[in-house]
Each structure stands twice: as C-alpha cells, then as structure tokens.
C-alpha positions as CSV (number, residue, x, y, z in Angstrom):
1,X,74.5,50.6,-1.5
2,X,75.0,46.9,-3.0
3,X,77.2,46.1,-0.4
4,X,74.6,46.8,2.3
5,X,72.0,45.2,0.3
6,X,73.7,41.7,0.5
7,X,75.1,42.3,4.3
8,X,71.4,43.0,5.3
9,X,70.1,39.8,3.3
10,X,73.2,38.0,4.8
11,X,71.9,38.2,8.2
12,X,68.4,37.9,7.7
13,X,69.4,34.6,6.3
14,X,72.2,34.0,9.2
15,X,69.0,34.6,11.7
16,X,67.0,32.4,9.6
17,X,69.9,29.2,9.9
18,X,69.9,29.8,13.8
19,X,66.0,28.9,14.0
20,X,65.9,26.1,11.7
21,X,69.0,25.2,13.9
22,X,67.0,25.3,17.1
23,X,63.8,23.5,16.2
24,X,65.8,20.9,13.9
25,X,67.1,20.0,17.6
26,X,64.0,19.2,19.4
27,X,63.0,17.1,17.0
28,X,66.2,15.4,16.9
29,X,66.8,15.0,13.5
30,X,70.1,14.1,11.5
31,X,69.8,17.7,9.2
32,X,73.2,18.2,6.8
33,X,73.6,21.7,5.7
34,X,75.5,22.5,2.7
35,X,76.5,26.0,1.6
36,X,76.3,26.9,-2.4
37,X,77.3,30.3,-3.4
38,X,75.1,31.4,-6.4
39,X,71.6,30.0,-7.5
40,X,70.4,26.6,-8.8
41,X,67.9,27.4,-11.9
42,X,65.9,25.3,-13.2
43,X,66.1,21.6,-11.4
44,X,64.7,19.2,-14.9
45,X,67.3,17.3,-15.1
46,X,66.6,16.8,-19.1
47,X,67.6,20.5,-19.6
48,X,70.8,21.5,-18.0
49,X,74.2,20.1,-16.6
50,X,75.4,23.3,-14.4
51,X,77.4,21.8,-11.9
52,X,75.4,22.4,-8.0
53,X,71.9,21.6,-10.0
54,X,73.4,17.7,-11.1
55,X,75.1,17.7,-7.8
56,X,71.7,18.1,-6.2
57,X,69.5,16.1,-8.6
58,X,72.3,13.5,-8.4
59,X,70.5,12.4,-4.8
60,X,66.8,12.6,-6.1
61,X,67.4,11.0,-9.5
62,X,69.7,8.2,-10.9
63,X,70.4,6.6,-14.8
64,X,70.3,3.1,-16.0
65,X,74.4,3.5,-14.5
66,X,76.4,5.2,-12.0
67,X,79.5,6.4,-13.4
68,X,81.7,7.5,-10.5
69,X,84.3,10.2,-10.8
70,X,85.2,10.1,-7.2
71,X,87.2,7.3,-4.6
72,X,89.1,4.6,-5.1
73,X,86.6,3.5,-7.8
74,X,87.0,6.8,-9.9
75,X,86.2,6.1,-13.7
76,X,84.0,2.7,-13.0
77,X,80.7,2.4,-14.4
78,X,78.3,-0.1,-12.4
79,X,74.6,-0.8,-12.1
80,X,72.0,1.6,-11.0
81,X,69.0,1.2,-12.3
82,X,69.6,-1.5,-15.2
83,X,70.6,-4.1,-13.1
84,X,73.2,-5.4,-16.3
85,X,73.5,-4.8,-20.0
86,X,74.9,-6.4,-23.1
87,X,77.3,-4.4,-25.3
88,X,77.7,-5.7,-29.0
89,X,80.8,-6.1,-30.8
90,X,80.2,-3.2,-32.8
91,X,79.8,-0.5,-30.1
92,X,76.6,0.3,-31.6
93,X,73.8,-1.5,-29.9
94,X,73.6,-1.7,-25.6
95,X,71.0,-3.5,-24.3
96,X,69.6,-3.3,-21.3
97,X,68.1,-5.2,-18.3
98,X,65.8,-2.7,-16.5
99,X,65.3,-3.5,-12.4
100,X,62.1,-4.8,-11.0
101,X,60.5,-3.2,-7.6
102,X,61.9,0.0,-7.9
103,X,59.1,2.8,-6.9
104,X,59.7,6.3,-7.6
105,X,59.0,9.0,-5.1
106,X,55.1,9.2,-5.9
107,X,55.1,5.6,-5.3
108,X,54.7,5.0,-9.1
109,X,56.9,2.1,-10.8
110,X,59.9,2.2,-13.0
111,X,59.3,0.3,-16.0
112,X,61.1,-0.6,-19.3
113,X,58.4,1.9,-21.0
114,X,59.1,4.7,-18.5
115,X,62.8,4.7,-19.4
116,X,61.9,4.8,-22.8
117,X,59.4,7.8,-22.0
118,X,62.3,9.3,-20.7
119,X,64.6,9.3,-23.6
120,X,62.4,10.3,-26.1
121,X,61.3,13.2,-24.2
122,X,64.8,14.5,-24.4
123,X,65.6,13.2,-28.0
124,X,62.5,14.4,-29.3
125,X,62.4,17.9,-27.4
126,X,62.3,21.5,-29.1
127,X,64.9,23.0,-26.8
128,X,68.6,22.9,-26.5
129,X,70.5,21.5,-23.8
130,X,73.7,19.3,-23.1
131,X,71.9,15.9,-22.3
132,X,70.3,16.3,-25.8
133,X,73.8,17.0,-27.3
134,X,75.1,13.7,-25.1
135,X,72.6,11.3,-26.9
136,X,72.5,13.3,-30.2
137,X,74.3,9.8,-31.7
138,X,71.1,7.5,-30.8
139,X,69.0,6.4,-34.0
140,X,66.5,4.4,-31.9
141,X,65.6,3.3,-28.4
142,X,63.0,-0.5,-28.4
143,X,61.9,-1.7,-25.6
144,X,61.2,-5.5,-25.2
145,X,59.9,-6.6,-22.3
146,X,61.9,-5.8,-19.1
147,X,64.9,-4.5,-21.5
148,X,65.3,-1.2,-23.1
149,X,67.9,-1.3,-26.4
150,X,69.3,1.2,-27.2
151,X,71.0,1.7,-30.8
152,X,73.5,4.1,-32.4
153,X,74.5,5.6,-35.3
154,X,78.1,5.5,-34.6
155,X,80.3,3.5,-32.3
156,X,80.9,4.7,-28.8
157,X,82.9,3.2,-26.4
158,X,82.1,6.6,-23.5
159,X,78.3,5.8,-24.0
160,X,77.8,4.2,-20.9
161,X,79.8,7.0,-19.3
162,X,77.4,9.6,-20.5
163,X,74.7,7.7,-19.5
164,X,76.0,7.2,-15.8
165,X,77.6,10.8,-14.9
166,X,76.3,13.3,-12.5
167,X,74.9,15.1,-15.7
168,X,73.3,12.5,-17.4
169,X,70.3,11.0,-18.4
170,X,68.4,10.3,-15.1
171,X,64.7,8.9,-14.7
172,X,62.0,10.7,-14.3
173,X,58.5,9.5,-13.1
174,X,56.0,9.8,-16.1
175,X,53.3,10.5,-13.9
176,X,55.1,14.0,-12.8
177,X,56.3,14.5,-16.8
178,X,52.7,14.3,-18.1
179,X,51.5,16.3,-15.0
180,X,53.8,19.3,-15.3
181,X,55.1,18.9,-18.8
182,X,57.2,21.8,-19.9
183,X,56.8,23.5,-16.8
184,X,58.7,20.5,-15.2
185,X,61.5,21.2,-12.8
186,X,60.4,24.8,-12.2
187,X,60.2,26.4,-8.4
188,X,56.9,25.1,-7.6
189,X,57.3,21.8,-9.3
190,X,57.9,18.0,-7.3
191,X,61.2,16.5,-8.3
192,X,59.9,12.4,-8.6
193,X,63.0,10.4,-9.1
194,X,63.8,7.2,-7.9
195,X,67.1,8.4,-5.5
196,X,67.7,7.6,-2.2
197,X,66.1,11.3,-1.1
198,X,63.2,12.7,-2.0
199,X,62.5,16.6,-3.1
200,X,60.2,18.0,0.1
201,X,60.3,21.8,-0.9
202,X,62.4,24.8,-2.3
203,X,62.7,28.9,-1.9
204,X,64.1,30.3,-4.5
205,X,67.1,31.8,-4.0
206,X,67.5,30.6,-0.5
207,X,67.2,26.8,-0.1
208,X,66.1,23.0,-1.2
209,X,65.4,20.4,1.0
210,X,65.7,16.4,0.5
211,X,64.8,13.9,2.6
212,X,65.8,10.1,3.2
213,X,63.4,8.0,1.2
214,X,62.4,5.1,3.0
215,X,61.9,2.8,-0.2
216,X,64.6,3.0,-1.4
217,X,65.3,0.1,-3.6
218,X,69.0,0.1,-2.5
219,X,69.2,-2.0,1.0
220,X,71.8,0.7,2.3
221,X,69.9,3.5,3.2
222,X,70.7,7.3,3.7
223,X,71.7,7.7,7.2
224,X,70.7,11.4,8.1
225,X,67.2,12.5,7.6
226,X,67.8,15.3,5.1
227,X,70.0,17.6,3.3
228,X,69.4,21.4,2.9
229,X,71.2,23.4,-0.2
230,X,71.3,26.6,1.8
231,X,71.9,29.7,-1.2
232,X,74.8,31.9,0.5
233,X,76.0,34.5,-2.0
234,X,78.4,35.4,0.4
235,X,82.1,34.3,1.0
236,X,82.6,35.7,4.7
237,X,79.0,34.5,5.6
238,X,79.6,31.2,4.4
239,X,82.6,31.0,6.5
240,X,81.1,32.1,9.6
241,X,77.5,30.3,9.3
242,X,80.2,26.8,8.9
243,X,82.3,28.2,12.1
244,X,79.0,28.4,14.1
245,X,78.0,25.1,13.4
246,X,74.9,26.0,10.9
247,X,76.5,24.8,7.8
248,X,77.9,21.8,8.1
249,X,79.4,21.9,4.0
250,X,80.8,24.6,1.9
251,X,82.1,24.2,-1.4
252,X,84.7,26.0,-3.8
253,X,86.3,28.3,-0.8
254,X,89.0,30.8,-2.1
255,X,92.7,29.7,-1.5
256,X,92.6,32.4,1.2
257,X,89.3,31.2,3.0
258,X,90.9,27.6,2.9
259,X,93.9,29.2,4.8
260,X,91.8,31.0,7.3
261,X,89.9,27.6,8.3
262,X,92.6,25.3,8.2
263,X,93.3,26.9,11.3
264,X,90.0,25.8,12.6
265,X,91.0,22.9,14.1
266,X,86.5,21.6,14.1
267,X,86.3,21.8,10.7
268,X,88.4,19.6,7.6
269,X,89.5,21.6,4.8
270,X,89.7,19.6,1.5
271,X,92.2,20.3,-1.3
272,X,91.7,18.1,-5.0
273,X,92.4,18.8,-8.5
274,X,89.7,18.5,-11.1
275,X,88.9,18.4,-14.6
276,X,87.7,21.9,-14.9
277,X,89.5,24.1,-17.2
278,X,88.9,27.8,-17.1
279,X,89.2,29.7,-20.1
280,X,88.5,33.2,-21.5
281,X,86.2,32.6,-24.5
282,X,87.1,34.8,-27.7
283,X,84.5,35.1,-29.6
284,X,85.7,34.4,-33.2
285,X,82.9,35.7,-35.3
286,X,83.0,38.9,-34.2
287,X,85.9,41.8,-35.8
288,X,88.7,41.7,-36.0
289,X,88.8,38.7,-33.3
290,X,88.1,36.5,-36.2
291,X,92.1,36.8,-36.5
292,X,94.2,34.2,-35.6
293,X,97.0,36.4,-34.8
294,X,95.5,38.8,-32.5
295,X,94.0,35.4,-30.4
296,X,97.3,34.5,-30.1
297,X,98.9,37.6,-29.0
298,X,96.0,37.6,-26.5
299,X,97.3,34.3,-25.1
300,X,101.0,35.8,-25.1
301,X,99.8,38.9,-23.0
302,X,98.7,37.1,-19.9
303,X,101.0,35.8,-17.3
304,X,98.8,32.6,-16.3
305,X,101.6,31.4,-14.0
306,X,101.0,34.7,-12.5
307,X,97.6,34.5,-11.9
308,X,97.7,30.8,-10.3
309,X,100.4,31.8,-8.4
310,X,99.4,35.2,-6.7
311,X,95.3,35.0,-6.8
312,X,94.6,31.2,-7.0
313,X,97.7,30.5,-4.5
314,X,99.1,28.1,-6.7
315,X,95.4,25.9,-6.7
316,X,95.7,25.1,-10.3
317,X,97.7,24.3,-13.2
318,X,98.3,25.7,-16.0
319,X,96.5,24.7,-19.9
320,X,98.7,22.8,-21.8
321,X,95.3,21.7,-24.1
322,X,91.7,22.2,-23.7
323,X,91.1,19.7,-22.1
324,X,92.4,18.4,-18.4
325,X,95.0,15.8,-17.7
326,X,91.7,13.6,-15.5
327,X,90.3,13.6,-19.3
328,X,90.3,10.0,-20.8
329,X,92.8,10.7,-24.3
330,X,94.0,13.9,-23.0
331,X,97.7,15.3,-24.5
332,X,100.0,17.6,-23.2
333,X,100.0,20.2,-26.3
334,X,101.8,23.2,-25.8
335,X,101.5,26.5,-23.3
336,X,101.4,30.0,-24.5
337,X,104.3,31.4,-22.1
338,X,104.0,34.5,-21.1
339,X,105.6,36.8,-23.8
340,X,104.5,40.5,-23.8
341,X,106.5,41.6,-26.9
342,X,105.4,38.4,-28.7
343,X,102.1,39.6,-28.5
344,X,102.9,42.9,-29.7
345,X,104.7,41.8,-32.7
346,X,101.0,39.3,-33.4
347,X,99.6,42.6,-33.4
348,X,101.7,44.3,-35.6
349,X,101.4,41.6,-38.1
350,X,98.0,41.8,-37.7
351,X,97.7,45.4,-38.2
352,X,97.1,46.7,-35.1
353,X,100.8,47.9,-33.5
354,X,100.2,48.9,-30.2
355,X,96.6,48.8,-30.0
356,X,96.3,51.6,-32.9
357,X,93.1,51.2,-34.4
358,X,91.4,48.6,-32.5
359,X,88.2,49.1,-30.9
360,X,87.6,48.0,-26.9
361,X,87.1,44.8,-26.1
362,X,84.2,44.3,-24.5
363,X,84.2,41.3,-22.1
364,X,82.0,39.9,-19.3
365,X,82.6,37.9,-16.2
366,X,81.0,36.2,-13.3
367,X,81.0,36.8,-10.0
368,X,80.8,34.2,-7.3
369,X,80.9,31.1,-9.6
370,X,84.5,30.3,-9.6
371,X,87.1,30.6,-7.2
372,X,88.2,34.2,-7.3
373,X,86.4,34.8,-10.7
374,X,85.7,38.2,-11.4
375,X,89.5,39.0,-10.1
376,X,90.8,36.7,-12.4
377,X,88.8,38.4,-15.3
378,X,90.4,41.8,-14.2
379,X,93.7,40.5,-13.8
380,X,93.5,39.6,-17.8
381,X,92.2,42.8,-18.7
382,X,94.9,44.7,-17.0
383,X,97.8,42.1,-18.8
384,X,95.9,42.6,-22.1
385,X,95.8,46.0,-21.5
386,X,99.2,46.9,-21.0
387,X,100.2,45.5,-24.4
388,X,97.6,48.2,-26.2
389,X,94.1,46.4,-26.6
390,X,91.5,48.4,-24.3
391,X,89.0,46.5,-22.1
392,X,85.8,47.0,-20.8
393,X,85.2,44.8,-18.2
394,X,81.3,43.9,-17.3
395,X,80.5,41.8,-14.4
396,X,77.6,39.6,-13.9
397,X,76.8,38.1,-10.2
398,X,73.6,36.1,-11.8
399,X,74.5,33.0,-12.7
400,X,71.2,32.2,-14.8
401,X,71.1,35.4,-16.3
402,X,75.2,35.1,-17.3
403,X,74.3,31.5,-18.7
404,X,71.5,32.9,-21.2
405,X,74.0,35.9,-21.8
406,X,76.5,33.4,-23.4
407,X,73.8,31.4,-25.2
408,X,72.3,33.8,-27.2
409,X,74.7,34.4,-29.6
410,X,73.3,38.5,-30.5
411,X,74.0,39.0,-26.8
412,X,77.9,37.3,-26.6
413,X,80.3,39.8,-25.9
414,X,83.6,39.5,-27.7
415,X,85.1,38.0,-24.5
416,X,83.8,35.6,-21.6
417,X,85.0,33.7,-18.9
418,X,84.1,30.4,-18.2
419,X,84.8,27.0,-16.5
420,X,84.1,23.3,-18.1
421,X,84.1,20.6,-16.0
422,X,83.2,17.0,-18.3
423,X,81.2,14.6,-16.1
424,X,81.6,11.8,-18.3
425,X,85.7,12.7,-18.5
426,X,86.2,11.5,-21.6
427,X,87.7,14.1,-24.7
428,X,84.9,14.2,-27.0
429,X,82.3,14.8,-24.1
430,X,84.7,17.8,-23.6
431,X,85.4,19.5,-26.7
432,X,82.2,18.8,-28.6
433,X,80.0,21.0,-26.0
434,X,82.4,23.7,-26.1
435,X,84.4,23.5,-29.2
436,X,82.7,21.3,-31.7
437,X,80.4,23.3,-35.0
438,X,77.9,21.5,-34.4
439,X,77.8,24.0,-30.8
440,X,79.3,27.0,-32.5
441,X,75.7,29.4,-31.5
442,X,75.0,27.3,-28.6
443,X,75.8,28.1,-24.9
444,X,79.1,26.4,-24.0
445,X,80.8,27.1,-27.0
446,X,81.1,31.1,-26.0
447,X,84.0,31.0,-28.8
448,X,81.5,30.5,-31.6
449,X,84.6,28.5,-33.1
450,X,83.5,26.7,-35.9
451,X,86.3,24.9,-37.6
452,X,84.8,22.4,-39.7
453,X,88.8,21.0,-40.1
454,X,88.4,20.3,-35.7
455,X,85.2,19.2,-36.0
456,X,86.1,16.5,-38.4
457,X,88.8,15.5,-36.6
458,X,86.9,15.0,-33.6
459,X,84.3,13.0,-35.0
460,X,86.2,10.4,-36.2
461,X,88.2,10.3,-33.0
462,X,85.6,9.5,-31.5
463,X,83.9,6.6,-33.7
464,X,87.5,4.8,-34.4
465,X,87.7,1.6,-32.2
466,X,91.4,1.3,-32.3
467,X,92.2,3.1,-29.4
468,X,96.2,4.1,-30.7
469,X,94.9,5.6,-33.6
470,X,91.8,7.1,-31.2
471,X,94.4,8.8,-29.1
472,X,96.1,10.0,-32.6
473,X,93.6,11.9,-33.9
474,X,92.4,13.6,-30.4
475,X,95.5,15.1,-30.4
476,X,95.5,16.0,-33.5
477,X,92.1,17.8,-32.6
478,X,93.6,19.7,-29.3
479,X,96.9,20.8,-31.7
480,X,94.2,22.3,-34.0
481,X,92.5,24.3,-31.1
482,X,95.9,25.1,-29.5
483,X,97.0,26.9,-32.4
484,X,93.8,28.1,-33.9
485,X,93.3,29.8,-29.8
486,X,89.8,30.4,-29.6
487,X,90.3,31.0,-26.2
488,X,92.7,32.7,-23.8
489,X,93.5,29.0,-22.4
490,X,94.1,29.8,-18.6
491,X,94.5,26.7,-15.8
492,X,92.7,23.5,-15.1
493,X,91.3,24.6,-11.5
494,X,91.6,22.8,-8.7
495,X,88.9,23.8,-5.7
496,X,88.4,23.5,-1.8
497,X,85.7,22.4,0.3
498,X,85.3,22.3,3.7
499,X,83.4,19.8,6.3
500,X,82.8,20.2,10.1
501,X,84.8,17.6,11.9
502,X,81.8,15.4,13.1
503,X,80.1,14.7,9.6
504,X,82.2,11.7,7.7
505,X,81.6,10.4,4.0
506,X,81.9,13.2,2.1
507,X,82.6,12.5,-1.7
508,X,83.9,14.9,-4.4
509,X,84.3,14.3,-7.9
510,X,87.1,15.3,-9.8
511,X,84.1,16.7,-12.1
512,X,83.6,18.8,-8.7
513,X,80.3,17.1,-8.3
514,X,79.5,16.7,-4.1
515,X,78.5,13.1,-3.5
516,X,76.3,12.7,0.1
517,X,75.3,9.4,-0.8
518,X,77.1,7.9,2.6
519,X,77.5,10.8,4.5
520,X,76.8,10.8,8.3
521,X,76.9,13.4,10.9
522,X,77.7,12.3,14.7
C-alpha cells in the first residue's frame, strides 16, 4: 500500500514537472532544475547545517568569507562580504572590514551593526544548533565604524573557515529577523540574504524557487534566471524525470543508477570522494553498550570491505579514523578487520558468549538520505547477527523526524546510522559536533560518548599554535576514539551526481555541498 502511495505522488509530481516545463518555455526563461531526494526543514540558516538546506541557502545568503571546498581553489578562504580583515598574532582577535553598497534582497543595507545583529542573535539564542557550537569560542563581537571585531577566548587558526563554509554563519537582513523572529525560516517565511538569488516561494515537500538577483553587489552575475529544488523521494523517478529533460541535476545517485546513466550518452555522470564518514552510532550510555568490549566486537563483526564492495560498488573507503583523509590534521589510525571469532571472544570476555543473555539491539536507520542507506543498516544487522547479538532494525524515511529522533537523547535507540560531512574540513570542526562532551545529549553526537580524557585532548589540539605538536595531540584524540569505538566506524563515502550534457559549471564540494554559483544551461 506504501509503495502505491509514493508511485501515485511520483507521477502527480512527474505531471506537475512537464507543465512547469511547457510554460517555463514560452516565456523563455533560463530555469535549472535540481533533484533532492528527502525534505529541506527548516531554511534559518542560524539553526541547522543539514547538508541540501546550506547547499540551498548557500545561493541566497553569504558570510563575511567564502571558504571553498570545491575546484582548483579547494581549502582557500577569500572575501565575501568583509571586503578584508586583520588577524592578530595571537589568533585571538580578527577584525574586520565590512563592504559598502551591498543591498539585501528587501533592498535594505548591510551594515557593520547588522552583522553584529546577526551574531548575537545566534550567540545569544535559547536553542541548540551547530552554528552556535561553531562560534561557542567568541567572548565578544565590537563594532567600530565600518569594521566588526571579533574576539576569542582561545586561539583559532580554522575560525575563518567556520565563518566562510557552506554551513556557516551567513547574514541575514534585520528587517526580516525583527519581522518574523523565531518563526524565521519557516515555510511561509522570506529568506532576505544578500546572495546572488533571491528566495521567490516554496511548497513544502515538493519545491523552492530562487531567482537571479539583479543587484547583486558582485559584477558577475547569475546567468540563468532561476533554480528550482524539486523534492523527489524517489530513486527511479529521479532518473527518468533527468532522462526526459525535466531535471536538469540530481545528486547522491546509487552506484547502480550511476551505471545505468553513464550509458546515457545526454547526460554527465560525476564520480568524487568526500569528507563524509558514515558510521553506526552506539549509543554508550545505554546497557550493557556502555562496554568497551562488546563495541569492539561489534566493529569485528562487520565486513566493511564487504559492504563497499558489493552495495556501495566500491564508492568508498574504508575508516581508518573518524575523521576523513580531506580533513585538515587527519591520521591514518587503525581499521577493525573483519574478524568474526574476534568478536565472539569480546563477547565472551564481556560476559555475553554467543549472544547468551543480551537483550536485542534496537537500532534505527534512514531511508533515502544516503547512498543505499537503509541496505547498509540491514547488511550490519545481519553481520552482527550472525555472531549472536539480535537486531531489531527500524527504518525511518523522514529525514526531520529521524534528526529530532537522534537529538532527544530519551528517544536514541541504542544504535543509529549516520553520515558527517565537516564544511569547514578541519578535525576539531569534526569531532567536537559528534564526539566531543560538551555534545554528548546533543544531536550529532548519537554515541552520547562522553570521554572527558578525548575531550581534553581535543581542546588543546585545537588552541596549540605549533602546528607539529597540533597534529600530535589530534591523533592522539582519534587513537582515543578508535579504541574507545563509540561507533561501528564504517567508510568515508564517496557520492555521484549527474548533469544533462547542455548545463556547464556545476561545482561539488568535497563537503558534498552543490555550488550553482556559475552554472549555465545552453
């Protein structure tokens, strides 16, 4: 009955593309249409850092930087909206030199106060998110004139990477903020950045549309009209609505899809590595997961090679540390090979031979987030399985609803898949949202692990200035997680995309992030 439910809203929205199609024609507009396969959420972009939301914001809103994680360029940092900035010895004070004429979308003007307005709202919210945990390290933010100075409690030589990424602190008009407060970014609400398009409407569940925004400070302007995010749950329809000429875009295409249309001899299939790593989270505060030696035996039950090799087709590598090789101070740790007695003797030491005694594991997955997800969390359940844990395996095809599921820590299941991909791609970025104490109840950190030895560690990697020691203590804070295995650490995924042959300057980001900035379509 589910299955009929989605075909029937499949081609409702199929029949839907071939109108807009039609009319978009006659009025001979340049429209791109990009495919995404599960919903946005929310669109503030103080409040969350999912992946497709920044990638869409990242065209309505920008920072005081760019930070670009895609090209030739990949890891530079130049101006965006602070037109230069001072750094002082210490790492601890950047000051800024905001950019004059620059009009936001409701024609209202970017100021040195406005950017201020904009950090304190996040630094001084009462909700959780990311950003917040990005510029937890501010102590103040002064604004003199045309310059905003910005001043931290500890030395940071990534801050300007944070600031710039795709999920980073980005301008909002204050006009909109003080109109829609709270409320901001919601369905009905406008998105007023200061991007080269403009937010022009959104249906839930289906679509957003952006327009070119003719006053744009930039001289280089957008060269097609607008973009449409078209929501297409979908694999098959995806494929077929690209085929047909009504998407133009789709992202994160199973290795088997990427086959099928590299056949296709209109359309350009895109292979590239990223910084995502994709772990099963084991959640270490609930019994008896708390021990060390049945995470481990979990890591020694699943064939990973396995799993890249005969569902991913080889699109990925597999964890040799929590964090990916594209990860500023990343290490090569150590692998848990696949080991099947291994793991039983862990359980035997840990007083569960052969499963005796141990109650099911009850784990959740998504469906439709990640490259062949929910088959990847069933293909673990079957290797931990057949070394004597029991599974019982829950899938979730709601990406919002799975996100609050992992946040709330009464509601964490002992087990959870997920995929982090670090914008900024530097370590600490990376392990404090999913590993750090400070995150143990909060969202990304589905683990709860809360090693106060790690989070040490990783706090003074992070504030030493010599970078030899820096890299030193990083790894010493990946060996710690390695062997501590709060997570069954799976591969560091690389994805697909696919573009019809007549639409040029497409840009992904090894943080997976789709960059339309230059994009064209003959």
């Amino acid at each position: 009955m589910k299955r009929k439910k989605y075909l029937l809203s499949s081609i409702v929205i199929f029949v839907l593309l071939l109108s807009l199609a039609f009319s978009t024609m006659a009025a001979d507009e340049k429209i791109l249409n990009v495919g995404f396969s599960s919903a946005l959420g929310t669109m503030d972009p103080h409040t969350t850092t999912y992946t497709d939301v920044s990638a869409v914001r990242y065209h309505i809103f920008e920072g005081l930087v760019r930070f670009k994680s895609w090209g030739e360029e990949k890891g530079v940092v130049e101006p965006a909206l602070a037109e230069s900035w001072e750094v002082s010895d210490d790492q601890l004070t950047y000051v800024f030199k905001i950019r004059e004429g620059v009009k936001f979308h409701d024609g209202s003007e970017l100021t040195a106060q406005v950017v201020k307005d904009n950090f304190d709202r996040v630094m001084k919210s009462d909700w959780d998110s990311a950003i917040k945990a990005y510029l937890k390290d501010i102590e103040k933010v002064e604004v003199k004139e045309n310059t905003v100075s910005i001043t931290l409690n500890t030395p940071s030589d990534t801050f300007l990477n944070v600031l710039g990424a795709p999920t980073g602190l980005t301008m909002v008009s204050s006009e909109a903020l003080e109109k829609y407060g709270k409320e901001y970014g919601g369905i009905n609400n406008a998105l007023v950045g200061t991007g080269p398009f403009k937010f022009v409407e959104r249906t839930e569940g289906e679509k957003l549309v952006i327009e070119r925004f003719d006053d744009y400070w930039k001289d280089d302007k957008p060269k097609v009209d607008k973009i449409v995010f078209y929501i297409v749950p979908e694999s098959g329809t995806r494929l077929s609505m690209l085929q047909s000429g009504d998407l133009d875009i789709i992202i994160r295409l199973t290795p088997d899809d990427a086959k099928y249309l590299e056949k296709d001899e209109r359309i350009n299939v895109i292979k590239m590595p990223t910084n995502r790593v994709l772990f099963m989270g084991i959640n270490t505060a609930h019994e008896p997961f708390n021990n060390v030696k049945l995470r481990k035996a979990m890591n020694y039950a699943v064939n990973k090679k396995e799993i890249i090799d005969s569902l991913l087709s080889g699109a990925g590598r597999e964890c040799d540390a929590p964090i990916a090789p594209d990860t500023l101070n990343y290490s090569s740790i150590m692998t848990y090979d696949y080991n099947p007695e291994k793991a039983k003797e862990l359980m035997a030491e840990a007083g569960y031979p052969e499963g005796e005694g141990l109650r099911p594991i009850e784990m959740l997955s998504i469906r439709g987030r990640y490259p062949m997800d929910y088959l990847v969390s069933q293909a673990v359940m079957n290797y931990l399985e057949s070394v004597g844990f029991k599974v019982n395996l829950k899938i979730e095809g709601d990406l919002p609803v799975y996100l609050d599921i992992l946040g709330d820590p009464k509601r964490r299941p002992d087990m959870s898949l997920l995929g982090w991909a670090v914008s900024t791609m530097d370590a600490y970025s990376a392990m404090y949202q999913t590993l750090h104490p400070d995150r143990a109840y909060l969202f990304a950190n589905n683990s709860t692990y809360n090693n106060p030895i790690f989070g040490k560690t990783l706090d003074e990697a992070q504030s030493t200035k010599d970078p030899e020691v820096k890299k030193e203590l990083f790894k010493e804070a990946m060996q710690i997680v390695m062997e501590d295995a709060p997570w069954i650490f799976l591969y560091f995924q690389d994805i697909f995309i696919a573009v019809a042959e007549n639409v040029e300057g497409v840009e992904l980001g090894i943080t997976e992030h789709l960059v339309l900035y230059d994009v064209d379509k003959k």
